[in-house]
C-alpha positions as CSV (number, residue, x, y, z in Angstrom):
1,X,129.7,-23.9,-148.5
2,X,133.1,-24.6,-148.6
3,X,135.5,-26.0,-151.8
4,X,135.9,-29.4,-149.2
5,X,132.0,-29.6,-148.4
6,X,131.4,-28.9,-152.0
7,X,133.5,-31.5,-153.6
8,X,132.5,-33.8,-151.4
9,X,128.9,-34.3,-152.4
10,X,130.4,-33.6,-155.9
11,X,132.8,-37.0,-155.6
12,X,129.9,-39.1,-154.2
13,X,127.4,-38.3,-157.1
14,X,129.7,-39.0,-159.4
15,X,130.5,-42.3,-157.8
16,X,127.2,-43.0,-157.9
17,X,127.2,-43.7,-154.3
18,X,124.0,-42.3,-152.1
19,X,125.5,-40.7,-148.8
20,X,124.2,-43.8,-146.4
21,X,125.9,-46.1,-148.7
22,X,128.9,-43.6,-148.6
23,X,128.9,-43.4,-144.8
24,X,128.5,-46.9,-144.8
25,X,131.6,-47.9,-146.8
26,X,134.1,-46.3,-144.7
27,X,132.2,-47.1,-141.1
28,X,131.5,-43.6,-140.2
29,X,127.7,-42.3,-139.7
30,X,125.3,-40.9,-142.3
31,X,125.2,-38.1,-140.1
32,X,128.7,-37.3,-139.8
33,X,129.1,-37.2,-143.8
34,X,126.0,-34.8,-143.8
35,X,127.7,-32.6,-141.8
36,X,130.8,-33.1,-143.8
37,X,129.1,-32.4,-146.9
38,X,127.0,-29.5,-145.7
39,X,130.8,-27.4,-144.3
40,X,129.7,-27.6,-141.1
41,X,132.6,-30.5,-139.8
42,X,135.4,-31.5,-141.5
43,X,136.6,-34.7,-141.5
44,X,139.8,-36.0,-140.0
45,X,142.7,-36.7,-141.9
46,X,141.9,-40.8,-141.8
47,X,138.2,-40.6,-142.5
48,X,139.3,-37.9,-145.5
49,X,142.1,-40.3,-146.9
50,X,138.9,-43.0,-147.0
51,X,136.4,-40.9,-148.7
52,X,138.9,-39.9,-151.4
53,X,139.9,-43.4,-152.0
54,X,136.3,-44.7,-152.2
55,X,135.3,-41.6,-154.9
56,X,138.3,-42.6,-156.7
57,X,139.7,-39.1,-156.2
58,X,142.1,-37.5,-154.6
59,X,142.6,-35.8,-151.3
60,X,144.1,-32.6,-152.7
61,X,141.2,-32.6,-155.4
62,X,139.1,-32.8,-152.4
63,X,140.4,-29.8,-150.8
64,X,140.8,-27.7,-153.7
65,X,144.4,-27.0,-153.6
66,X,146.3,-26.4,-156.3
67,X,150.3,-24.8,-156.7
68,X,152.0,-22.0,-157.5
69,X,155.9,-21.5,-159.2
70,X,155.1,-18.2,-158.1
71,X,156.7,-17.0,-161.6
72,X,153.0,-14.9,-161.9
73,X,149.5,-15.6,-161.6
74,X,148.9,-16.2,-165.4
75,X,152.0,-18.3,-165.8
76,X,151.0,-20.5,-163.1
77,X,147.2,-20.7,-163.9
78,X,147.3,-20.3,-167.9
79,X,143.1,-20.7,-169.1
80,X,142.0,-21.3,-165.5
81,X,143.0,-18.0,-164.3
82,X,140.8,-14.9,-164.5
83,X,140.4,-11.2,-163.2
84,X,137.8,-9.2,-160.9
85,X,138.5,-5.5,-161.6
86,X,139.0,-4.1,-158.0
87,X,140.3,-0.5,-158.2
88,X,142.5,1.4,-160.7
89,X,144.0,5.3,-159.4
90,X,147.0,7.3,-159.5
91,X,148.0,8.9,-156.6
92,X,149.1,12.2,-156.6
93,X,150.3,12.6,-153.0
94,X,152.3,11.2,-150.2
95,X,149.3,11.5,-148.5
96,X,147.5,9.5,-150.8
97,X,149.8,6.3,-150.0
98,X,149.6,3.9,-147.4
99,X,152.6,4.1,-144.5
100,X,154.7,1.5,-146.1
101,X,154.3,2.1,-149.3
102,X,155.6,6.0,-148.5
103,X,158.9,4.5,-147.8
104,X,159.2,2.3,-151.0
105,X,157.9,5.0,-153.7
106,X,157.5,8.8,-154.4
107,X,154.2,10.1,-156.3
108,X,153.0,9.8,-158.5
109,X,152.6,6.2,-158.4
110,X,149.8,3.9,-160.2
111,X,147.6,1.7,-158.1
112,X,146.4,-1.7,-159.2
113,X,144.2,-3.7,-157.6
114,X,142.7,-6.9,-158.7
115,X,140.9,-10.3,-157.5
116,X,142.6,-13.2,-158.5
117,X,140.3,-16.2,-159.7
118,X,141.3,-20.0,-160.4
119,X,138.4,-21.3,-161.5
120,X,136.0,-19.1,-160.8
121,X,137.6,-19.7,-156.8
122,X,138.7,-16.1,-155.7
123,X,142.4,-17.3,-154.0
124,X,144.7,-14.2,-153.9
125,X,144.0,-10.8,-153.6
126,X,146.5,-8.5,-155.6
127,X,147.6,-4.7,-155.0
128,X,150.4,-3.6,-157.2
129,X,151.8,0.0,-157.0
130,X,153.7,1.1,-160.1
131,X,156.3,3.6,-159.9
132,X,156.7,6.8,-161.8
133,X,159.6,6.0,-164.2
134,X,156.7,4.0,-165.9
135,X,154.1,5.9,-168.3
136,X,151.7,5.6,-165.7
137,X,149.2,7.4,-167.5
138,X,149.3,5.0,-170.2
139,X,149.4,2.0,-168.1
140,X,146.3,3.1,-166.8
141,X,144.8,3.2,-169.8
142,X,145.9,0.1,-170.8
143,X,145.2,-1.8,-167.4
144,X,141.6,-0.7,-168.0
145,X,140.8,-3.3,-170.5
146,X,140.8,-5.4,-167.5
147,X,137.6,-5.0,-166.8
148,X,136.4,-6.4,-170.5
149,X,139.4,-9.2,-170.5
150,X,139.8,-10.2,-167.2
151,X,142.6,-12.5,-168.3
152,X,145.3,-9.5,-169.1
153,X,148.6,-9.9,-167.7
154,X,150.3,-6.9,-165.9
155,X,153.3,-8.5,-167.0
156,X,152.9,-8.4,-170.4
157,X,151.3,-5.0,-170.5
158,X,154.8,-4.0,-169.2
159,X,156.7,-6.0,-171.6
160,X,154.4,-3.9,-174.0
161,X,155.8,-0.8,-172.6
162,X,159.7,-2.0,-173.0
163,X,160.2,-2.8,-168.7
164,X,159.8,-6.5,-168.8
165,X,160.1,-8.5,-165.9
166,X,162.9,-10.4,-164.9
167,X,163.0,-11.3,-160.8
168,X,161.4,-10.5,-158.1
169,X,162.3,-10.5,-153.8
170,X,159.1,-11.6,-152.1
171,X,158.3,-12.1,-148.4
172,X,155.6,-14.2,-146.7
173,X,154.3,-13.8,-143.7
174,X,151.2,-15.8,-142.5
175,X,148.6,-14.5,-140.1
176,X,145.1,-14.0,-139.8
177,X,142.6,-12.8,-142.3
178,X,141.1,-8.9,-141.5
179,X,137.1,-8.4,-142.8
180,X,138.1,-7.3,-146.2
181,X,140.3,-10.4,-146.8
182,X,137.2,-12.4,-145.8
183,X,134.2,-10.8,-148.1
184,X,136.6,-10.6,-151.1
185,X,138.4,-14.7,-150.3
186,X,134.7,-15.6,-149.7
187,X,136.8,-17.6,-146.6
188,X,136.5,-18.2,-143.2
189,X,137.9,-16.0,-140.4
190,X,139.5,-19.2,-138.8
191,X,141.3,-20.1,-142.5
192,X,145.1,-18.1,-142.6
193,X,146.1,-16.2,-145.4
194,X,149.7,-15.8,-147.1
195,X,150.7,-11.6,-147.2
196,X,152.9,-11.5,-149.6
197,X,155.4,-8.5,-150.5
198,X,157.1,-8.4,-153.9
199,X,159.4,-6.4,-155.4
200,X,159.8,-6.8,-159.5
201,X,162.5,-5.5,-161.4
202,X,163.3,-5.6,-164.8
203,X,166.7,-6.3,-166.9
204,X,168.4,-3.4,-165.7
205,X,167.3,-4.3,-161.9
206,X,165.2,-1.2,-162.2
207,X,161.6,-0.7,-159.8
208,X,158.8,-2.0,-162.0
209,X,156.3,-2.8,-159.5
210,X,155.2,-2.9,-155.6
211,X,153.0,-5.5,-154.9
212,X,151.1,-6.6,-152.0
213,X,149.6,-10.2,-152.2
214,X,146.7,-11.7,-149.7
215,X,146.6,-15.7,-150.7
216,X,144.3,-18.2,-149.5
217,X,146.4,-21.0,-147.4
218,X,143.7,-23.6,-148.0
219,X,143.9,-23.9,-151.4
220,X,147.2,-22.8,-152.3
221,X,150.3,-23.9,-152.4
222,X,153.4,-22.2,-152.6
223,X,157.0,-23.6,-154.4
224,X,160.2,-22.2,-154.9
225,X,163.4,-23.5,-156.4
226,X,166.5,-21.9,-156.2
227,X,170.6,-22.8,-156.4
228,X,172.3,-23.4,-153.5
């Protein structure tokens, strides 16, 4: 069931409204708000509009979504944000490493990889190679206390380490969702996802971390501010 189809139901009990009543309120058919509320039709933009005004919520509620600064995952989320322990190695070898991540870093390099949870909601996906001028050794250590507090922040375990975060280059590219994307997103194959590259430096514009970043478009939505 989808976050829409979900909430939807959610809103009407709350309203205290039974779904013929519901249907009947904003002059669409019982059946089509079955459908609606079962994630097998979503409704239009008009006939969503209605329902949210007639639950007294609204429409992004409905749909889930929620924003991002993008000044990191914990920042943005604070107590709603949790952790799903993916995958924690170093690699040893060039061989080891992906094709694009060969060009960015030599071995030994740390490898990261989380689930990203608003929620409970899985929305981004998180691989974060960590150079070698870090103690990756010790990182690794400490990173593995993820899996008993899935609220630790990557950026604060490097503070911890004296290479605290200071900016980051990122680039976006949208595109379709590959299996993996789909088990872990728990999403659709027709919803897009956000692939997102960052580079992180810290104060002395030193390499701190590689990350790739697979965001739900759905839900989530992205904001930046910057001079011009």
């Amino acid at each position: 069931m989808t976050i829409l189809a979900q909430r939807l139901k959610e809103a009407r009990v709350a309203a205290n409204f039974k779904q013929k009543e519901a249907a009947e309120k904003i002059e669409i058919s019982n059946g089509s708000l079955s459908l609606y509320e079962k994630g097998r039709r979503d409704p239009d933009p008009q006939t969503l509009s209605k329902l949210a005004d007639l639950y007294n919520v609204s429409v992004d509620w409905l749909l889930g979504r929620f924003s991002s600064t993008r000044k990191g995952f914990g920042r943005d989320h604070k107590n709603k944000a949790t952790k799903k322990y993916l995958d924690l190695q170093i690699y040893n070898t060039l061989a080891d490493l992906p094709d694009n991540i060969r060009k960015e870093l030599q071995p030994p390099v740390l490898f990261y990889q989380v689930l990203q949870l608003r929620d409970g909601v899985p929305i981004t996906i998180s691989k974060s190679y960590l150079p070698n001028s870090l103690p990756i050794e010790d990182l690794k250590k400490a990173l593995e206390e993820v899996k008993e507090n899935p609220t630790l922040s990557l950026y604060k375990t490097l503070e911890s380490f004296g290479r605290k975060p200071i900016s980051c280059d990122e680039v976006l590219i949208v595109g379709k969702p590959v299996n993996e994307e789909i088990d872990l997103l728990g999403i659709e194959e027709n919803v897009p996802v956000a692939r997102i590259t960052r580079k992180t430096f810290d104060a002395s514009s030193k390499l701190v971390e590689y990350c790739q970043l697979t965001s739900r478009t759905d839900v989530y939505q992205f904001e930046y501010q910057f001079m011009l």
